[in-house]
N, C-alpha and C positions, 0 to 999 in steps of 0.2 A: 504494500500500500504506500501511494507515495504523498504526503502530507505537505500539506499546497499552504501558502498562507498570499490572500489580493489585497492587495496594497492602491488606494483609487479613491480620491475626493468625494467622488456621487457616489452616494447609497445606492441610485438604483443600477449604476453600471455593477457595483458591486455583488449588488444581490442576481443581476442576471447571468452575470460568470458563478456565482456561486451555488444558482439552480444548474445551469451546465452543465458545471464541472462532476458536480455533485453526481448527477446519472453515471458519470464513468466508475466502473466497478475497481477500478487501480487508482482513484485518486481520492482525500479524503480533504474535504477545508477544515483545516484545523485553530483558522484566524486570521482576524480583518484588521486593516489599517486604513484609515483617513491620510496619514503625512506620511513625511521621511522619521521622525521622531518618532511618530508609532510603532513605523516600523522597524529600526531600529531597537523597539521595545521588546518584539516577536522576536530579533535574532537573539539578543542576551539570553535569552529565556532556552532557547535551544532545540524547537518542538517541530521545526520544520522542513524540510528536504527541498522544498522549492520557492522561490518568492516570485509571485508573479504581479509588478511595479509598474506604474503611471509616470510619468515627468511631470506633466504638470499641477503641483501641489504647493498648498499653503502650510506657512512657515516651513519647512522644509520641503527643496524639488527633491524630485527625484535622481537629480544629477549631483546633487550634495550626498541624498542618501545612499546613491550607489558607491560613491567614496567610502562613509565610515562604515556601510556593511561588510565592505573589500577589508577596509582595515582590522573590524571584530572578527570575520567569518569568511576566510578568503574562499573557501573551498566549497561556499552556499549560492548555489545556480540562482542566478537571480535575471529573470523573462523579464524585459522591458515589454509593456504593451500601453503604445503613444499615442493620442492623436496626432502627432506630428510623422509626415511622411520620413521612409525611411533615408531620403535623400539627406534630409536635414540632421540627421543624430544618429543612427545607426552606426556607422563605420566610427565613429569618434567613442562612443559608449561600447561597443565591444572591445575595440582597443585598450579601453578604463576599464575591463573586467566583466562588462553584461556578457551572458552567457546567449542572450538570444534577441532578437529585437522584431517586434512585429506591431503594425499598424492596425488599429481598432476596426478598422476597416474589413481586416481579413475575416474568411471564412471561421465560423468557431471551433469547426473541427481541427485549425489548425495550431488552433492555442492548445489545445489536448495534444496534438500528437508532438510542439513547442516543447510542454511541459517534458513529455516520457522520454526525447532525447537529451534533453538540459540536466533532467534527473542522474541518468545513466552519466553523465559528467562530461558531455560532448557541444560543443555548439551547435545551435541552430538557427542556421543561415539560408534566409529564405533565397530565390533564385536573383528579386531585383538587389538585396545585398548583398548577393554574389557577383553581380555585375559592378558595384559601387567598389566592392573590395579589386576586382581585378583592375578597374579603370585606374584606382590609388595605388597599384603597386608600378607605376610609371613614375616615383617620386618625388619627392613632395614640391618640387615645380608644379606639379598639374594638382596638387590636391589644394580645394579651399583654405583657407587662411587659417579659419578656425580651429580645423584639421591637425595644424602644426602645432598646438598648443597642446603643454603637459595637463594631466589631470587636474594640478591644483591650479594652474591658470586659466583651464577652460569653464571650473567653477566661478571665477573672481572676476574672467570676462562678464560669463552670464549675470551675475549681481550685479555687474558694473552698466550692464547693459538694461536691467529695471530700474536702475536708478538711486541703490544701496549706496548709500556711505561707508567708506573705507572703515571709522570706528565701528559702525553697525557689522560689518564683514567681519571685523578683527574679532568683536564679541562672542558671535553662532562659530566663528573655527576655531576659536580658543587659539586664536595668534596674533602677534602685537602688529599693533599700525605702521610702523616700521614696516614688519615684514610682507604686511597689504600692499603697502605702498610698492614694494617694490616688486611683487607679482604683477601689477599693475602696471612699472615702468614696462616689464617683458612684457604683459599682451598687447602694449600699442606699440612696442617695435616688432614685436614680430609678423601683427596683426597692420603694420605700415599707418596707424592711425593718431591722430593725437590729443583727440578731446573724448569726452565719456558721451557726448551726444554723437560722435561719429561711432562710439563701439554702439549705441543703441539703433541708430539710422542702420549698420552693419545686419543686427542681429533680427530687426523686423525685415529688412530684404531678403536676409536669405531663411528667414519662417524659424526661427531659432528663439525667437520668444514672441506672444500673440498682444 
């Protein structure tokens, strides 16, 4: 039996993955999450085999929480399921440790069969992230900007890019402004940009926050 826990703002998305999921005779929900902090709550605890996580969430995304889940619990398959196409985050969050990525879009049967290979400890790479992965290994000349960025800069863009204050960032990661600040100097050099409204204008053109 493999012990699923959804992680997803709306109750009723929630509850409809969890009638689902429920009918398959191999998978059991063993607990729900609203945030990143909830969730989070669910891994300490220990009770789960799969986590199947939303991006976009209050007080904690999903791109923050797939950080400290990596960091408690590297070894816990954790299925991104976005409304963000997979063009937009997929290749950047498998590379940070998601084990699977799929658009809310897809067929439900295919978050079941997401789930049983992610469990077994393998990714699951749909066909158009298969095509996103093979276009980006022509290097990082041809990959988007955002792309090029380390995990803790690609969180510190994203905040930077709704509009967070450096103190407020320094706070939710437990690291000094100093060290904001200077995550920050790298993503506008790397990122070629050099105002916080230019990383925002960046991140609504290329659908990377709504």
């Amino acid at each position: 039996m493999i012990k699923v826990a959804i992680v997803d703002d709306h109750a009723l998305v929630r509850a409809g993955l969890r009638q689902y999921l429920s009918e398959q005779v191999d998978l059991q929900i063993v607990a729900e999450a609203a945030n990143g902090r909830e969730a989070l709550d669910i891994v300490r605890k220990g009770l789960v085999d799969v986590l199947v996580m939303d991006l976009s969430m209050p007080e904690q995304s999903g791109v923050d929480a797939l950080a400290a889940i990596r960091a408690r619990a590297p070894e816990l398959p954790v299925l991104i399921l976005s409304g963000f196409p997979e063009a937009h985050y997929a290749t950047t969050l498998l590379r940070q440790g998601a084990s699977g990525y799929l658009n809310k879009e897809c067929d439900p049967e295919e978050i079941v069969t997401a789930i049983r290979t992610v469990a077994r400890g393998r990714k699951y790479i749909t066909p158009a992230v298969a095509e996103l992965l093979a276009d980006n290994l022509g290097g990082n000349a041809d990959k988007p900007l955002h792309e090029q960025l380390s995990e803790r800069e690609f969180q510190v863009f994203l905040r930077l890019a709704k509009g967070e204050t450096i103190g407020h960032m320094a706070d939710s990661l437990s690291l000094s402004v100093k060290t904001v600040s200077t995550y920050r100097t790298r993503v506008m050099e790397k990122m070629k940009l050099e105002s916080n409204s230019d990383l925002t204008y960046y991140a609504l053109k290329n659908g990377l926050i709504q």
